[in-house]
MARZA-402482 format. One line per field, with one value per atom (N, C-alpha, C, O): y, x, z negated; atom name; residue number from 1. Coordinates in steps of 0.05 Angstrom, whole numbers, plus 5000, padded with zeros to 4 digits. Layout:
! MARZA-402482
yy: (Y_...)
xx: (X_...)
zz: (Z_...)
name: (CA_...)
resi: (NUM_...)
This chain:
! MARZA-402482
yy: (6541_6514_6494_6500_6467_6453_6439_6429_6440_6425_6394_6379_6383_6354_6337_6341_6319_6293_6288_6288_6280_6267_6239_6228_6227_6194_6191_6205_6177_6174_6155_6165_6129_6112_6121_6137_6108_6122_6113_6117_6098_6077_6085_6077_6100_6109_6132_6136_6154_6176_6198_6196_6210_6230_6230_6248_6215_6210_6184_6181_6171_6148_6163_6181_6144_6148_6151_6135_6178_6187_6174_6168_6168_6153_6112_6098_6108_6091_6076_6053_6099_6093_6110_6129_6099_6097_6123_6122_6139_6151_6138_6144_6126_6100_6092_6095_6077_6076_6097_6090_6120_6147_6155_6161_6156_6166_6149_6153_6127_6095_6103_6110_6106_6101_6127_6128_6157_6174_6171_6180_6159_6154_6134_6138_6113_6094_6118_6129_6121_6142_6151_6138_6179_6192_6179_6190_6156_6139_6129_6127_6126_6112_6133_6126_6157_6186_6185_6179_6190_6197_6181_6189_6148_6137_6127_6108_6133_6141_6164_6167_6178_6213_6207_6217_6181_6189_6170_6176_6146_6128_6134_6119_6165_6170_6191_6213_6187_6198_6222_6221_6247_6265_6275_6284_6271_6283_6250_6254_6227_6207_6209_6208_6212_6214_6232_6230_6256_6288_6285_6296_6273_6280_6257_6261_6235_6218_6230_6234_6242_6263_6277_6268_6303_6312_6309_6325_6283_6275_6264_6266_6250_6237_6274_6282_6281_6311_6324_6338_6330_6331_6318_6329_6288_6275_6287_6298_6280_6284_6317_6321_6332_6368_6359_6348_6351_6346_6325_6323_6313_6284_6317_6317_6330_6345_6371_6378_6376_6395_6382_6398_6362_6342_6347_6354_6340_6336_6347_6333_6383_6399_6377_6368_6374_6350_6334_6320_6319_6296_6307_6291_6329_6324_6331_6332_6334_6331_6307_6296_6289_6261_6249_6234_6256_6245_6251_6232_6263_6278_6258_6239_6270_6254_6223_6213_6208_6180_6178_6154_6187_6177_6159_6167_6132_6126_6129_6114_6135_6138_6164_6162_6182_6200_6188_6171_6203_6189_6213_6235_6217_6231_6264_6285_6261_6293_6296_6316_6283_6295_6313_6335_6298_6298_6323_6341_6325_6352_6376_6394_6379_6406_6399_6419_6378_6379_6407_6426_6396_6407_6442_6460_6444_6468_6491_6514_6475_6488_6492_6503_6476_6473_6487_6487_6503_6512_6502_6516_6474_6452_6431_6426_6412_6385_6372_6372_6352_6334_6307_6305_6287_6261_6242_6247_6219_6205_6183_6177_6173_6163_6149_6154_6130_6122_6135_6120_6155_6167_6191_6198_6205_6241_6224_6203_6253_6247_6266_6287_6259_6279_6308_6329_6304_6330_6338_6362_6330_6353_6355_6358_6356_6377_6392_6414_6392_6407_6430_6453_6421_6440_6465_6487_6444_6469_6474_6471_6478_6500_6487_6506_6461_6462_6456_6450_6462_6459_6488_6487_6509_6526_6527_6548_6504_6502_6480_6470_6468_6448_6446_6427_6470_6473_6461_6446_6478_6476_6440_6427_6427_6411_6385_6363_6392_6370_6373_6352_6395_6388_6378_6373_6373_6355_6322_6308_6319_6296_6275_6286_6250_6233_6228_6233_6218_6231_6195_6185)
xx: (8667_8676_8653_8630_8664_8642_8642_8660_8610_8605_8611_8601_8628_8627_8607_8595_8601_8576_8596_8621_8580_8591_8601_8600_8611_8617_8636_8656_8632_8641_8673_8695_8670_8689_8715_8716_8736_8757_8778_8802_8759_8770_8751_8754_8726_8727_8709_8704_8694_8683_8703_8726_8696_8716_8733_8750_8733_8755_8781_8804_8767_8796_8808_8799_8830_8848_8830_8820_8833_8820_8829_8815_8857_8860_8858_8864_8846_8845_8813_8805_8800_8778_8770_8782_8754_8744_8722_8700_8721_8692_8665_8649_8662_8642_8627_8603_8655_8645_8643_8638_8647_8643_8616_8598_8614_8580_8560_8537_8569_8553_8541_8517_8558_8549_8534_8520_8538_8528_8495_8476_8494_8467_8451_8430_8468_8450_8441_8419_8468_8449_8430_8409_8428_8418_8384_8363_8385_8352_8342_8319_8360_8356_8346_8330_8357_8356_8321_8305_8315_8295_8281_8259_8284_8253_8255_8239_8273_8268_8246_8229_8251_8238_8210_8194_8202_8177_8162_8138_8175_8159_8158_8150_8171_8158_8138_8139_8121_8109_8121_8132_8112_8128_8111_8121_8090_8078_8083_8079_8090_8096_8126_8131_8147_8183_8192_8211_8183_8196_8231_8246_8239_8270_8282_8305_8270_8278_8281_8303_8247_8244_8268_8288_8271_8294_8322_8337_8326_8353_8358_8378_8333_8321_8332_8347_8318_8322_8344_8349_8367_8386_8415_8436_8406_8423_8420_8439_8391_8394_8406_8413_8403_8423_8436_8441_8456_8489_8500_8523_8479_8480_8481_8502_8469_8452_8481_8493_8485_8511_8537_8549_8550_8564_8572_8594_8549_8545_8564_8572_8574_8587_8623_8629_8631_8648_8649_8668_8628_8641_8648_8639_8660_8680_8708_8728_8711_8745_8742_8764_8721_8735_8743_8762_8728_8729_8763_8772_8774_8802_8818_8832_8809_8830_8829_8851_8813_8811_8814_8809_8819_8824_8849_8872_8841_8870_8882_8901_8885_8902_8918_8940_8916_8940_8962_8963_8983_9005_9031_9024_9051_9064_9065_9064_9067_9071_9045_9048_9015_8994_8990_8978_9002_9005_9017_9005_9040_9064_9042_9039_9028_9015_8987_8973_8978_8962_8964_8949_8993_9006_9013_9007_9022_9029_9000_9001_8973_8957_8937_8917_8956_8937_8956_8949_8985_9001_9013_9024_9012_9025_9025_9009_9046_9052_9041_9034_9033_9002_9014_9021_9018_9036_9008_9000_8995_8976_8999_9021_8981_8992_8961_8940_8968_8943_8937_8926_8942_8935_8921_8905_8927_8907_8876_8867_8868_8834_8822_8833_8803_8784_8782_8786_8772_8763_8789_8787_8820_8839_8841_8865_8834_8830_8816_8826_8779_8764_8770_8764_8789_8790_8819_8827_8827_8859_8838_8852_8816_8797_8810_8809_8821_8827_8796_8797_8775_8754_8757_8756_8762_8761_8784_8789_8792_8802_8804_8825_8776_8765_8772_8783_8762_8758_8782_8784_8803_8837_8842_8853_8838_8849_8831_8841_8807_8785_8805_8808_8820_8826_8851_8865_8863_8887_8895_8914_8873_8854_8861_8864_8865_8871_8835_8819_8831_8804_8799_8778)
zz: (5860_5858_5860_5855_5869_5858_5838_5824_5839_5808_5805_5821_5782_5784_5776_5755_5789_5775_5758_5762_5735_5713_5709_5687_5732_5727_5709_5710_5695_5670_5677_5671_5690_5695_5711_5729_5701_5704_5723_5726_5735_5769_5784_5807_5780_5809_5803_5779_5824_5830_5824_5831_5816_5817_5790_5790_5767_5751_5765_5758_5784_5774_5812_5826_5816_5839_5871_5886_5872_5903_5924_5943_5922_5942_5949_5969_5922_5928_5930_5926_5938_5944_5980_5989_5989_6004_6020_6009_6035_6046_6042_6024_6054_6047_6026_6020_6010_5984_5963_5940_5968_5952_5961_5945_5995_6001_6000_6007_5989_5991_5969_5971_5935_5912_5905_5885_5928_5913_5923_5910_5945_5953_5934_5922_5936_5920_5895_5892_5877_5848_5857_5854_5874_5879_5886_5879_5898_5903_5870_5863_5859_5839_5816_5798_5819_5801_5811_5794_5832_5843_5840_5833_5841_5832_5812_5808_5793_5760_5755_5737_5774_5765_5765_5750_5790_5807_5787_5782_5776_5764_5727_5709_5725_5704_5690_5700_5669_5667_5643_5621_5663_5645_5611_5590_5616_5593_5571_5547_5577_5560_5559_5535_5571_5572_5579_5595_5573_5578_5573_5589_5557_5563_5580_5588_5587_5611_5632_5643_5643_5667_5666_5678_5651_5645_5651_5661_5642_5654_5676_5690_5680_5719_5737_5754_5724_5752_5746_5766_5723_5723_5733_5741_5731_5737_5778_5790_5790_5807_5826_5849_5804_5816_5814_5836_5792_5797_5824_5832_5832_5850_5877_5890_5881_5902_5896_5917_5887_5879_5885_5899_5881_5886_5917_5925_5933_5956_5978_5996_5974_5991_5983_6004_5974_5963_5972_5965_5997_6018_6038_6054_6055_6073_6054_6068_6032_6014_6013_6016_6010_6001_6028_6031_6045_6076_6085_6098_6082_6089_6067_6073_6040_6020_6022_6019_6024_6031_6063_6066_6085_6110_6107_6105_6109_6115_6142_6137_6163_6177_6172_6184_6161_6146_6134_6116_6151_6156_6144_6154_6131_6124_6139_6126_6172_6189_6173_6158_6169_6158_6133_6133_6111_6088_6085_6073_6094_6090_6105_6089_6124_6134_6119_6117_6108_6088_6064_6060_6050_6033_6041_6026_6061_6072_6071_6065_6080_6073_6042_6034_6035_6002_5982_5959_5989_5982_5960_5944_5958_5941_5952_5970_5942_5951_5944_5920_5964_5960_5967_5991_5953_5964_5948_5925_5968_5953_5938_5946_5909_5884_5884_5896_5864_5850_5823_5806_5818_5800_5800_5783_5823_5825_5832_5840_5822_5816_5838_5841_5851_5864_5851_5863_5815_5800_5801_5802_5802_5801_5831_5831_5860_5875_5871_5869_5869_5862_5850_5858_5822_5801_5813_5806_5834_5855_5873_5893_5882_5893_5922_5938_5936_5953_5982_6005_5966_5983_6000_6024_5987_6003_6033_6045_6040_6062_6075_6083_6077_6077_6117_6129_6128_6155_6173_6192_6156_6171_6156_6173_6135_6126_6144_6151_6147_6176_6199_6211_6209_6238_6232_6252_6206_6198_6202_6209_6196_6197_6222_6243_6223_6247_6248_6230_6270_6284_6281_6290)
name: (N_CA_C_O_N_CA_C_O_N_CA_C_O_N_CA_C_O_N_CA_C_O_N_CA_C_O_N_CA_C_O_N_CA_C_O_N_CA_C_O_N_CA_C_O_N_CA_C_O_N_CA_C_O_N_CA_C_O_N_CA_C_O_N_CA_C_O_N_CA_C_O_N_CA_C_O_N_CA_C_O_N_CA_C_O_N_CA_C_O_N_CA_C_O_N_CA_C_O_N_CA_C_O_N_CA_C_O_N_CA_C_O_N_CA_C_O_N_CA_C_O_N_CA_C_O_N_CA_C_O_N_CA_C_O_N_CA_C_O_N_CA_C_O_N_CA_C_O_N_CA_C_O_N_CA_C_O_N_CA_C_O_N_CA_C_O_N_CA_C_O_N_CA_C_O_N_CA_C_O_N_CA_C_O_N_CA_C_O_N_CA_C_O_N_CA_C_O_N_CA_C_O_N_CA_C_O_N_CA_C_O_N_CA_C_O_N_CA_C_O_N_CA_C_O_N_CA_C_O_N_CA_C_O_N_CA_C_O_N_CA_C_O_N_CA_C_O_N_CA_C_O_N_CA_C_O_N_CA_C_O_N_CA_C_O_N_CA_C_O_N_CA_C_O_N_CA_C_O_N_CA_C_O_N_CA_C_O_N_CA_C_O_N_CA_C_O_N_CA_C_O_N_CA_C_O_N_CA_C_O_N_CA_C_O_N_CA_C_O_N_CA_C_O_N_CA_C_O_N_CA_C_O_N_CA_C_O_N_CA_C_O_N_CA_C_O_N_CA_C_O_N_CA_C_O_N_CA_C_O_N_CA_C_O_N_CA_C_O_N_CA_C_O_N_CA_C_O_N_CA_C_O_N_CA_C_O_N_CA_C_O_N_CA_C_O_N_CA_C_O_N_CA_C_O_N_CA_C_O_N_CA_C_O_N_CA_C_O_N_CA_C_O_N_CA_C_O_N_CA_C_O_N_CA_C_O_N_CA_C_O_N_CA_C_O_N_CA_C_O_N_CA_C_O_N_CA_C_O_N_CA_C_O_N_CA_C_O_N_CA_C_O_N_CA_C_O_N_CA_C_O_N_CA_C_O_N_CA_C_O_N_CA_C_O_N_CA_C_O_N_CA_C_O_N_CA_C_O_N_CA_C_O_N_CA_C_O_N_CA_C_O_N_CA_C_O_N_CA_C_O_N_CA_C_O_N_CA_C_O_N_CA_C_O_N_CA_C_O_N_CA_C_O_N_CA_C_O_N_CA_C_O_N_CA_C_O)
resi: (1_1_1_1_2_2_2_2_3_3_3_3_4_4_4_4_5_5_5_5_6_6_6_6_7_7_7_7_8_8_8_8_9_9_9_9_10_10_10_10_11_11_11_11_12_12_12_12_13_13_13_13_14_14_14_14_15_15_15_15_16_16_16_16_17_17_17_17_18_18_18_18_19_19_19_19_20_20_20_20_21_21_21_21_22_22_22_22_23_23_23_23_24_24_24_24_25_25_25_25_26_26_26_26_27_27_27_27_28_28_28_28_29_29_29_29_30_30_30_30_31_31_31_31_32_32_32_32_33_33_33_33_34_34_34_34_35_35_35_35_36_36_36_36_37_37_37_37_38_38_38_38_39_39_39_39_40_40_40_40_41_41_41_41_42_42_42_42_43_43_43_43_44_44_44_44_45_45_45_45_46_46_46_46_47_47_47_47_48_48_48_48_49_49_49_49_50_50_50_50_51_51_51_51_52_52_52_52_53_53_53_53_54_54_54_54_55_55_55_55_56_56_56_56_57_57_57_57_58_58_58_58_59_59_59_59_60_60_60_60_61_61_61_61_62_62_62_62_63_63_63_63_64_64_64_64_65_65_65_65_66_66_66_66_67_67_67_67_68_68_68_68_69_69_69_69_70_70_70_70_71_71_71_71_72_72_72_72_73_73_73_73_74_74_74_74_75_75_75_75_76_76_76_76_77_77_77_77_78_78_78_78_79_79_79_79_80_80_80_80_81_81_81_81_82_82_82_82_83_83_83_83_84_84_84_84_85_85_85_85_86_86_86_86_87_87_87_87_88_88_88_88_89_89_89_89_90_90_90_90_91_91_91_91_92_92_92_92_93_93_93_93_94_94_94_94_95_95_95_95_96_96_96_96_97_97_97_97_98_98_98_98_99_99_99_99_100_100_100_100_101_101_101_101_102_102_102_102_103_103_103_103_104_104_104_104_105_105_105_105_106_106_106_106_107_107_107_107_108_108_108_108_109_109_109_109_110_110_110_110_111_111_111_111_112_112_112_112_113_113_113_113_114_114_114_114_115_115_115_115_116_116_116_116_117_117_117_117_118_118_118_118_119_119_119_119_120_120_120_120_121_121_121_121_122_122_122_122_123_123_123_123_124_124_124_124_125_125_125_125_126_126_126_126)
């Protein structure tokens, strides 16, 4: 499986509504963290803030783990998926998948639907 970043907020990353966010703005914000993880790391001194460092290079694995997780968001946020999509979406995720503003990124993750990531890309309106 993959591992989740921990975003805490419950409107967007992988706790609030997948579909009502964006590709973009999902690979937008994980970049920004991710620079930000990193020149936290670089501008500290580890022998003065050992558990800062610490959480600086933690935060950034989970940022770097995360990662295999943008082509699901890319698929689940496409808007041009259109119902015929959705239903052979569903057909290959062996459950019914209707976007809501309520499903979360972490409950696909956690239905393992990455592992059919390949067939669910050529689903995809291009």
């Amino acid at each position: 499986p993959i591992p989740c970043v921990p975003w805490q907020s419950q409107t967007s990353g992988q706790k609030g509504p997948v579909f009502q966010q964006t590709f973009e703005q999902v690979e937008g914000d994980l970049q920004e963290m991710f620079r930000t993880a990193f020149k936290l790391s670089k501008d500290m001194d580890e022998n003065e803030q050992p558990g800062a460092v610490k959480v600086a290079a933690t935060i950034k694995s989970q940022l770097d783990n995360f990662r295999p997780a943008l082509p699901l968001v890319e698929v689940l946020t496409n808007k041009g998926m259109r119902e015929r999509h959705w239903e052979k979406f569903s057909g290959v995720c062996g459950f019914e998948v209707v976007p809501d503003d309520r499903t979360s990124l972490e409950y696909f993750i956690g239905m393992r639907i990455d592992k059919h990531i390949d067939e669910l890309k050529e689903i995809r309106p291009r």
